[in-house]
TILUMGU-312955 format. One record per residue (C-alpha): residue in one letter; chain; x, y, z. Coordinates in nm, 2 decimals. Layout:
+------+-------+--------+--------+--------+
: resn : chain :     c1 :     c2 :     c3 :
+------+-------+--------+--------+--------+
:    A :     A :      X :      Y :      Z :
...
+------+-------+--------+--------+--------+
//
This chain:
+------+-------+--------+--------+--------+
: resn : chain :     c1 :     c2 :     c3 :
+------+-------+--------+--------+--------+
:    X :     A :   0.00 :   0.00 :   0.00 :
:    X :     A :   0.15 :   0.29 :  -0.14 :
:    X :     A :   0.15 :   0.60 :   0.12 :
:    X :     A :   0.28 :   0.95 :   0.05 :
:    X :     A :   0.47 :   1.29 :   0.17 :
:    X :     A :   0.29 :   1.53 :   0.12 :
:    X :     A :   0.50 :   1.85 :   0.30 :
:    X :     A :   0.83 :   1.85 :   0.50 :
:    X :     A :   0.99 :   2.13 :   0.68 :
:    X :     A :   1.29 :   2.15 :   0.78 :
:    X :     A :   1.48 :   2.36 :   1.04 :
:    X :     A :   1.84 :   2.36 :   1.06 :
:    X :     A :   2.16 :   2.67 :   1.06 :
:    X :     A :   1.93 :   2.93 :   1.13 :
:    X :     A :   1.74 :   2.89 :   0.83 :
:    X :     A :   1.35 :   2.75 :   0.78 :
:    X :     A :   1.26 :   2.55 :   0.49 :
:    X :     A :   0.95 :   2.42 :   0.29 :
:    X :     A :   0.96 :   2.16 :   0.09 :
:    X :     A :   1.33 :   2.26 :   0.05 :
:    X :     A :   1.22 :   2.61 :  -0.06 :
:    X :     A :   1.40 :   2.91 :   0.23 :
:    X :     A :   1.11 :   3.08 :   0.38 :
:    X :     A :   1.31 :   3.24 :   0.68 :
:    X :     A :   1.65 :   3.35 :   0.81 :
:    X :     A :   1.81 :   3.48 :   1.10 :
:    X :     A :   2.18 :   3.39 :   1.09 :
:    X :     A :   2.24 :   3.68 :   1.34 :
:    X :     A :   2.06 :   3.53 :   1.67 :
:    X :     A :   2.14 :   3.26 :   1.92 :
:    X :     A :   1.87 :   2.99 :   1.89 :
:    X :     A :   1.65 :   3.12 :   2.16 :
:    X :     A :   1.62 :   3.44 :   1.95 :
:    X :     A :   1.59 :   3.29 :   1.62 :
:    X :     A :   1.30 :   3.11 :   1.74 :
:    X :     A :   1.15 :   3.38 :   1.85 :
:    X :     A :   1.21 :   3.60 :   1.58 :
:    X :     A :   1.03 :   3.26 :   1.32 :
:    X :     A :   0.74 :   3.28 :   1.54 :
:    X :     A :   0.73 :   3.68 :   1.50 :
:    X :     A :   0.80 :   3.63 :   1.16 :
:    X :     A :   0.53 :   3.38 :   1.08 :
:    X :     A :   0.26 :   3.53 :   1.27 :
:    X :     A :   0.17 :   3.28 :   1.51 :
:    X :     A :   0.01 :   3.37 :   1.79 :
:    X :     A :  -0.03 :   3.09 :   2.08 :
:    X :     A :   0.14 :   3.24 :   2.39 :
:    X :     A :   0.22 :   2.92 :   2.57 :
:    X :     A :   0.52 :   2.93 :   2.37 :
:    X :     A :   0.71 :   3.15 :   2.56 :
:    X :     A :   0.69 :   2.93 :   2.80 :
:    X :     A :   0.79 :   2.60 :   2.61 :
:    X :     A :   1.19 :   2.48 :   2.64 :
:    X :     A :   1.40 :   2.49 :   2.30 :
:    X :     A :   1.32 :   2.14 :   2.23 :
:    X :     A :   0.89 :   2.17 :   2.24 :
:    X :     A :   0.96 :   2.56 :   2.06 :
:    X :     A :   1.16 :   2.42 :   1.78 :
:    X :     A :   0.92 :   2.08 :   1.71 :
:    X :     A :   0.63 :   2.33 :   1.77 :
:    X :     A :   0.73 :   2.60 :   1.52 :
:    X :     A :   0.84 :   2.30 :   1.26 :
:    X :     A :   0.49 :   2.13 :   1.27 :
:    X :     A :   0.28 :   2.52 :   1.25 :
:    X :     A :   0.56 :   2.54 :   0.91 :
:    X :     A :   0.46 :   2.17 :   0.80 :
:    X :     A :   0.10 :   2.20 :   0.87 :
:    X :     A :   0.03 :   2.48 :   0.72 :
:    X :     A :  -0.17 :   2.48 :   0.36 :
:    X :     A :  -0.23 :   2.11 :   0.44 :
:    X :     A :  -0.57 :   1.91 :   0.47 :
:    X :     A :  -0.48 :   1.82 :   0.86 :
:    X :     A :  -0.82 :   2.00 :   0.93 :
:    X :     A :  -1.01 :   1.73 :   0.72 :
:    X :     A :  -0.93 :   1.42 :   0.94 :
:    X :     A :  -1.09 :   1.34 :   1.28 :
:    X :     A :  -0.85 :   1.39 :   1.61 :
:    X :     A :  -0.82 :   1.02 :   1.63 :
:    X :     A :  -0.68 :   0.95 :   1.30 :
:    X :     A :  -0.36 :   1.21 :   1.33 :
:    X :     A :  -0.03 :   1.07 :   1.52 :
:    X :     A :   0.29 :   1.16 :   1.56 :
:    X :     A :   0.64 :   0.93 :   1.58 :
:    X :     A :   0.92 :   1.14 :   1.67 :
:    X :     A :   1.27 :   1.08 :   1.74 :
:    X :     A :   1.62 :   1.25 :   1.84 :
:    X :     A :   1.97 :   1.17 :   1.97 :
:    X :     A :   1.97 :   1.38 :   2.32 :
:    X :     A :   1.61 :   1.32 :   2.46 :
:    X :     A :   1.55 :   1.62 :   2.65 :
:    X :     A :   1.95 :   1.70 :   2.80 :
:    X :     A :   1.90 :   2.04 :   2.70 :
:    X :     A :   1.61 :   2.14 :   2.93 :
:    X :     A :   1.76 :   1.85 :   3.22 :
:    X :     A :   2.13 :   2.00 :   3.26 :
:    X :     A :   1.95 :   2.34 :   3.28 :
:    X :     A :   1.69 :   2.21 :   3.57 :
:    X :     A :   1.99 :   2.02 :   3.74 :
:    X :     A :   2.16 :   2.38 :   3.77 :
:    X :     A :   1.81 :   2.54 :   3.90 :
:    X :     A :   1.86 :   2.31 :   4.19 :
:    X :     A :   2.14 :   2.39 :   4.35 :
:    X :     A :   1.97 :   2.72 :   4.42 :
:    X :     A :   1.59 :   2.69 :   4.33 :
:    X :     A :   1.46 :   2.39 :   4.17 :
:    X :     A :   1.25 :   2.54 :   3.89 :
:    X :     A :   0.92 :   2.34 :   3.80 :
:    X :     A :   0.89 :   2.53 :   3.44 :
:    X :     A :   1.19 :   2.37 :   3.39 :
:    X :     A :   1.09 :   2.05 :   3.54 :
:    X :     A :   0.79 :   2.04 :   3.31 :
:    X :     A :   1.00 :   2.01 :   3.04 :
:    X :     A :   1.21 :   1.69 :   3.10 :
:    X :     A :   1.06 :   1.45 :   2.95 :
:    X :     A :   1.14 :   1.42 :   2.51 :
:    X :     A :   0.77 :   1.34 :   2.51 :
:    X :     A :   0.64 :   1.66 :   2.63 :
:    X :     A :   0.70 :   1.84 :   2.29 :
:    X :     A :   0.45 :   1.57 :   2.12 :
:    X :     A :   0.18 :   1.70 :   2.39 :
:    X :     A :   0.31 :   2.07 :   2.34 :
:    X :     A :   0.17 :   1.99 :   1.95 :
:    X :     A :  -0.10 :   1.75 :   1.97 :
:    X :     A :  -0.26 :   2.00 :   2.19 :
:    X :     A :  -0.23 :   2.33 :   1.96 :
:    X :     A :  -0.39 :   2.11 :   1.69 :
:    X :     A :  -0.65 :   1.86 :   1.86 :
:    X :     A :  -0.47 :   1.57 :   1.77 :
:    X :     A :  -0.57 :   1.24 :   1.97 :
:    X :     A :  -0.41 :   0.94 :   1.77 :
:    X :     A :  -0.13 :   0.71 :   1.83 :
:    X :     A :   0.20 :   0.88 :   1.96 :
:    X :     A :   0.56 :   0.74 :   2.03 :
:    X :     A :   0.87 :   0.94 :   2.08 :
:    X :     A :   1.21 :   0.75 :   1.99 :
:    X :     A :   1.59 :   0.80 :   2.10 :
:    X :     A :   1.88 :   0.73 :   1.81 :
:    X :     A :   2.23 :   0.82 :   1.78 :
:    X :     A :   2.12 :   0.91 :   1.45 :
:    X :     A :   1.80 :   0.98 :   1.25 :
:    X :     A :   1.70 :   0.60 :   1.13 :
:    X :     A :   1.46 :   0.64 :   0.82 :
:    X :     A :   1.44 :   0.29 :   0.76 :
:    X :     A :   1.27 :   0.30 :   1.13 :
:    X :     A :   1.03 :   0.58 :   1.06 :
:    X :     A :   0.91 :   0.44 :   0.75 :
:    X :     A :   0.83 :   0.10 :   0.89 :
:    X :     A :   0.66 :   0.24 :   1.18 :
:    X :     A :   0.44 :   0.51 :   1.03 :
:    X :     A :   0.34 :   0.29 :   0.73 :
:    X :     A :   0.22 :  -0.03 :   0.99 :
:    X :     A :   0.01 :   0.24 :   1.17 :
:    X :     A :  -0.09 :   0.35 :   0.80 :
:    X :     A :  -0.18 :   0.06 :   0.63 :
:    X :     A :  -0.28 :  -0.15 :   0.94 :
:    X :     A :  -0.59 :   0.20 :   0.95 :
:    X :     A :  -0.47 :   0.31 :   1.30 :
:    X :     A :  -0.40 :   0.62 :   1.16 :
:    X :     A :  -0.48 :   0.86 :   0.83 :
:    X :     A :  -0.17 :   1.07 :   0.86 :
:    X :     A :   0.10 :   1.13 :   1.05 :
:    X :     A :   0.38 :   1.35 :   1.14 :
:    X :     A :   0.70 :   1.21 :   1.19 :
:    X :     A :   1.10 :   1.33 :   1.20 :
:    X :     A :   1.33 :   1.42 :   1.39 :
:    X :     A :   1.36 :   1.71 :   1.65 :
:    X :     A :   1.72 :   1.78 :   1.85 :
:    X :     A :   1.87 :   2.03 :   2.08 :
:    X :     A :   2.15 :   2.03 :   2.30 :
:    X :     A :   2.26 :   2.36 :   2.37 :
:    X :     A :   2.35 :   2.57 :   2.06 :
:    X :     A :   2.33 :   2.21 :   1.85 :
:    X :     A :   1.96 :   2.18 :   1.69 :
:    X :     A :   1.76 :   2.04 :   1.41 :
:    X :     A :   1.43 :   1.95 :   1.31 :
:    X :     A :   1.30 :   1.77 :   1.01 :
:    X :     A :   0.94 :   1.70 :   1.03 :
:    X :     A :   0.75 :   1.47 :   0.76 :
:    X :     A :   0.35 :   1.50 :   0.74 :
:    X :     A :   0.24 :   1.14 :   0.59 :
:    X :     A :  -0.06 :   1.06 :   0.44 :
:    X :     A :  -0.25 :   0.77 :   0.27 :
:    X :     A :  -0.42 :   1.00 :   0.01 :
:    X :     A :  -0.15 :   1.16 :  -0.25 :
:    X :     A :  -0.19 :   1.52 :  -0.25 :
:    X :     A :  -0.02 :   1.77 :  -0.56 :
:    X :     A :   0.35 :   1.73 :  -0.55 :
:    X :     A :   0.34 :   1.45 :  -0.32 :
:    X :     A :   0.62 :   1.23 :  -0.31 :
:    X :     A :   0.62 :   0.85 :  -0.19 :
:    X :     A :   0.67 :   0.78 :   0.13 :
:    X :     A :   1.01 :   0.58 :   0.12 :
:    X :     A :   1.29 :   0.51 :   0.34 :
:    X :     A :   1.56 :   0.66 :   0.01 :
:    X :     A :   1.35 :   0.97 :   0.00 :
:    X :     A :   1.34 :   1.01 :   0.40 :
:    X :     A :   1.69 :   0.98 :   0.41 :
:    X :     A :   1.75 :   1.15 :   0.12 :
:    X :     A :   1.53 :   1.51 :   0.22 :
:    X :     A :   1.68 :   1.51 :   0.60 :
:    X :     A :   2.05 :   1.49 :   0.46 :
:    X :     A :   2.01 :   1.72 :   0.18 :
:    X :     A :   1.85 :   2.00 :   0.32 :
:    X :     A :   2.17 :   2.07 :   0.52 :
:    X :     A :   2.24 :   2.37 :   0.32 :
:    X :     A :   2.48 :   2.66 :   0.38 :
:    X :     A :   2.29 :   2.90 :   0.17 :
:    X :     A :   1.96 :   3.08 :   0.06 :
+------+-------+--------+--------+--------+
//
């Protein structure tokens, strides 16, 4: 059963990309202002993400980039998931709470500890109530991702899904989010472990 990509977005060296088209750049700003400044620049307007970590602000703004212009809308809350995966959990946001507690333990820090909690940060902005699974790799494993999303896929458990990767430890990042779905949409490409592979490694650009 043949299953399709139907957006990506990726987020990577300060720059924000479309379906591999640049739609933002800040080279200027560490990554707490560069997120910032793509949520300015996008218009988004939700303010519990001031209070997100780096990890659920850079997975958040990614999946607002990949979702938008899509048919998301169209499906019930049941039938979207998400399966994603990264390299350093959530270190970032737990060597920053283990510093909070030699003077204050912070609990908006706290929150934050968990890889997971970026999944909830998004399925709660968009309703989304299907299967979810979060994954640790030393690197991104498209073979995985494609075997995963397709058996929840073609098995009916879900009608789309968005899955990728999402990393951050300290000034180190990158997101590459995938939305999947069974219906092929206008320049949708197949859903394939070559072309997962293939759009995460190529989009590493150094220009715009």
């Amino acid at each position: 059963m043949n299953n399709y990509i139907t957006s990506y977005c990726t987020i990577v060296k300060h720059v924000v990309y479309k379906n591999e088209v640049p739609v933002f750049e800040n080279r200027d700003a560490d990554l707490p202002a560069f997120l910032l400044s793509a949520y300015q620049y996008f218009g988004l307007n939700y303010p519990k993400f001031y209070k997100m970590d780096n990890l659920s602000k850079l997975g958040w703004l990614a999946s607002e980039i990949l979702l938008k212009g899509s048919y998301i809308k169209d499906y019930e809350p049941e039938d979207v998931g998400l399966v994603l995966s990264n390299a350093n959990s959530s270190l970032d946001s737990d060597q920053k709470y283990i510093k909070s507690v030699s003077d204050i333990p912070s609990p908006a820090l706290f929150v934050y500890t968990l890889p997971n909690i970026m999944i909830g940060e998004i399925c709660i902005r968009n309703n989304f109530k299907g299967e979810d699974a979060f994954f640790i790799f030393e690197k991104f494993d498209a073979g995985f991702i494609e075997l995963y999303v397709n058996n929840l896929l073609n098995n009916n458990t879900l009608s789309a899904c968005i899955c990728g990767w999402v990393d951050v430890f300290e000034s180190d990042y990158k997101a590459v989010l995938f939305l999947v779905e069974k219906e092929e949409r206008d320049n949708a490409i197949s859903f394939s472990k070559k072309n997962l592979g293939g759009i995460f490694d190529n989009l590493v650009i150094d220009k715009i």
